[in-house]
KEGU-114572 format. One record per residue (C-alpha): residue in three letters; residue number from 0; x, y, z. Coordinates in Angstrom, 1 decimal, m for minus. Layout:
BEGIN
<aa ALA	i NUM	px X	py Y	pz Z>
...
REM end
This chain:
BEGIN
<aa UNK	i 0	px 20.3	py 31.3	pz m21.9>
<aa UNK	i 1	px 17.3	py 32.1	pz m20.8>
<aa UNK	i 2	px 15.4	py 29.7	pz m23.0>
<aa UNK	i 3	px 17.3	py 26.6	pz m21.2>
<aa UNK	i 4	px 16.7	py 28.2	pz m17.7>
<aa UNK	i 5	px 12.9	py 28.3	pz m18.4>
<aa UNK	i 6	px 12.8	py 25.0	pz m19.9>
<aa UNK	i 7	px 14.8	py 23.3	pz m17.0>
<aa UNK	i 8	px 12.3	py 25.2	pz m14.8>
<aa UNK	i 9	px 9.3	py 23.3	pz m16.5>
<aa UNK	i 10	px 11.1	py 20.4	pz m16.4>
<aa UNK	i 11	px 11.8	py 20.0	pz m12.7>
<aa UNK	i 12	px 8.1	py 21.2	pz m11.9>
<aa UNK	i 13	px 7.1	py 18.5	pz m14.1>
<aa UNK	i 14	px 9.2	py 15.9	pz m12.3>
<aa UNK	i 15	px 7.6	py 17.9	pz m9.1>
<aa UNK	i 16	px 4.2	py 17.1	pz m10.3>
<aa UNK	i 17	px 4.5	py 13.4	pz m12.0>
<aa UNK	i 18	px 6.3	py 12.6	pz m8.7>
<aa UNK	i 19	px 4.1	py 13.8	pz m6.3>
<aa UNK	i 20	px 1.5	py 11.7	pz m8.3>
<aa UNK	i 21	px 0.4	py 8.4	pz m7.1>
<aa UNK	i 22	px 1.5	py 5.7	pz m9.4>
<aa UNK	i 23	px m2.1	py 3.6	pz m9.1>
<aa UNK	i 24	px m5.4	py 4.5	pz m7.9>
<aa UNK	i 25	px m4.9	py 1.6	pz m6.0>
<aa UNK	i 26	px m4.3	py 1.6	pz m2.0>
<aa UNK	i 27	px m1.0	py 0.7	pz m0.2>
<aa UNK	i 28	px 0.8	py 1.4	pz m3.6>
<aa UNK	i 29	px m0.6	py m1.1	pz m5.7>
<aa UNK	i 30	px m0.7	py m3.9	pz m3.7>
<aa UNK	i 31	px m4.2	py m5.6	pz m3.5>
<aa UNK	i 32	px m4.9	py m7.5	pz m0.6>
<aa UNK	i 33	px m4.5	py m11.0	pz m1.5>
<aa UNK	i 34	px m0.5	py m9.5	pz m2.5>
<aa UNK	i 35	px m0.4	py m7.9	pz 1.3>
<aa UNK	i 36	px m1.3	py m10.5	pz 2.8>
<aa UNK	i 37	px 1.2	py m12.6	pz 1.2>
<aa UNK	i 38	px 3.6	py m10.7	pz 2.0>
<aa UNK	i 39	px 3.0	py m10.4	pz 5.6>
<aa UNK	i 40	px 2.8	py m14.1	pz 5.9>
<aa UNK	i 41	px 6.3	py m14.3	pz 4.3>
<aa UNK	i 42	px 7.6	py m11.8	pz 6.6>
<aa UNK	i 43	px 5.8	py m13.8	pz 9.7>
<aa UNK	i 44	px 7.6	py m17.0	pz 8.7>
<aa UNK	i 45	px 10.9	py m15.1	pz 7.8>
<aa UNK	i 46	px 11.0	py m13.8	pz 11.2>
<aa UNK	i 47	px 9.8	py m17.0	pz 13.0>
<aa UNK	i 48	px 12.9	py m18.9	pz 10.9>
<aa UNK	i 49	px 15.3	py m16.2	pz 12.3>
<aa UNK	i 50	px 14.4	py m15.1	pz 16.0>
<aa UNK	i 51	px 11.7	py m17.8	pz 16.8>
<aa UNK	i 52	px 8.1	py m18.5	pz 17.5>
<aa UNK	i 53	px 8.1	py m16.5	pz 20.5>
<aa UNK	i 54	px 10.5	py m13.3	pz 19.7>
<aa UNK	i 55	px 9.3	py m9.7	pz 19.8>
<aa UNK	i 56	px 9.7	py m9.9	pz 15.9>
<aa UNK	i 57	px 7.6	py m12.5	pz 15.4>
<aa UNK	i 58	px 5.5	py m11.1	pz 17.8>
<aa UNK	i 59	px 5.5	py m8.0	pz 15.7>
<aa UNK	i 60	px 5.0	py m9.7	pz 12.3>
<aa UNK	i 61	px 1.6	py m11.7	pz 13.5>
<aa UNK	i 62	px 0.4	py m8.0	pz 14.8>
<aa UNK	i 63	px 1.4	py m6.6	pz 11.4>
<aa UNK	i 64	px m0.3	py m9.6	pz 9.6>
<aa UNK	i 65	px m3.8	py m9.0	pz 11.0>
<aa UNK	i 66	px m3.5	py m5.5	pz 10.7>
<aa UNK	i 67	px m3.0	py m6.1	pz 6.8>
<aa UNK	i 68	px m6.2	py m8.7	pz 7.2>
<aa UNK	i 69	px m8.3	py m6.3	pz 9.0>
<aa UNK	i 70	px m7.9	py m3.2	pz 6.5>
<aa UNK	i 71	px m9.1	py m5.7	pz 4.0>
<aa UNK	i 72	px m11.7	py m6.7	pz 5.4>
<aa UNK	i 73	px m13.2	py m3.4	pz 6.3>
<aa UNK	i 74	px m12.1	py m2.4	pz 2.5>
<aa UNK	i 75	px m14.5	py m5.6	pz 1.3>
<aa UNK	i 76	px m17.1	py m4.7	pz 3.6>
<aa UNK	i 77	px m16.7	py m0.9	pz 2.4>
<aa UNK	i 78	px m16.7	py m1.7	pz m0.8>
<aa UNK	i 79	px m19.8	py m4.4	pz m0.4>
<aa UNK	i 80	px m22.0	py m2.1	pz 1.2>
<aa UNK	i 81	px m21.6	py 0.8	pz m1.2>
<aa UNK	i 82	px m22.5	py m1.4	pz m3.7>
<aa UNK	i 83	px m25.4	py m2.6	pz m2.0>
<aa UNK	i 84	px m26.7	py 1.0	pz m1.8>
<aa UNK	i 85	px m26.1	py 1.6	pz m5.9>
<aa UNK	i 86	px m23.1	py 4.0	pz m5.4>
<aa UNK	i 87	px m20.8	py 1.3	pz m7.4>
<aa UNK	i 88	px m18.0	py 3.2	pz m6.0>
<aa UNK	i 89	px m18.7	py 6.7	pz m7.2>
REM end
């Protein structure tokens, strides 16, 4: 009885821990940028086909669009510049 109450024990810290873990080392969940960016320009022209060019949701989805271009950018221009010093990403 015991036994099976220290082994379920284990097991749901386990499932704790593997959960808690992220699933790549890469950001926004393991979407790279060109995939972000894809997918914010779907979501633009969804929302332009539904509420219009001019609609607070489109509105929205243009905002959300160049915020997903900015962070890549600054991530490419982080990512140049280390490599320009030698870091390599270290």
């Amino acid at each position: 009885m015991r036994l099976k109450a220290l082994l379920g024990g284990v097991g749901f810290a386990a499932l704790l821990l593997l959960g808690s873990m992220p699933a790549t080392a890469q950001p926004w969940g393991g979407y790279n940028c060109r995939d972000r960016i894809e997918r914010a320009e779907r979501h633009l022209d969804r929302a332009i086909e539904r509420f219009g060019r001019h609609s607070d949701r489109a509105r929205e989805a243009r905002r959300d669009l160049e915020d997903v271009r900015d962070r890549c950018r600054h991530r490419d221009h982080d990512r140049y510049n280390r490599d320009d010093r030698g870091d390599h990403g270290r």
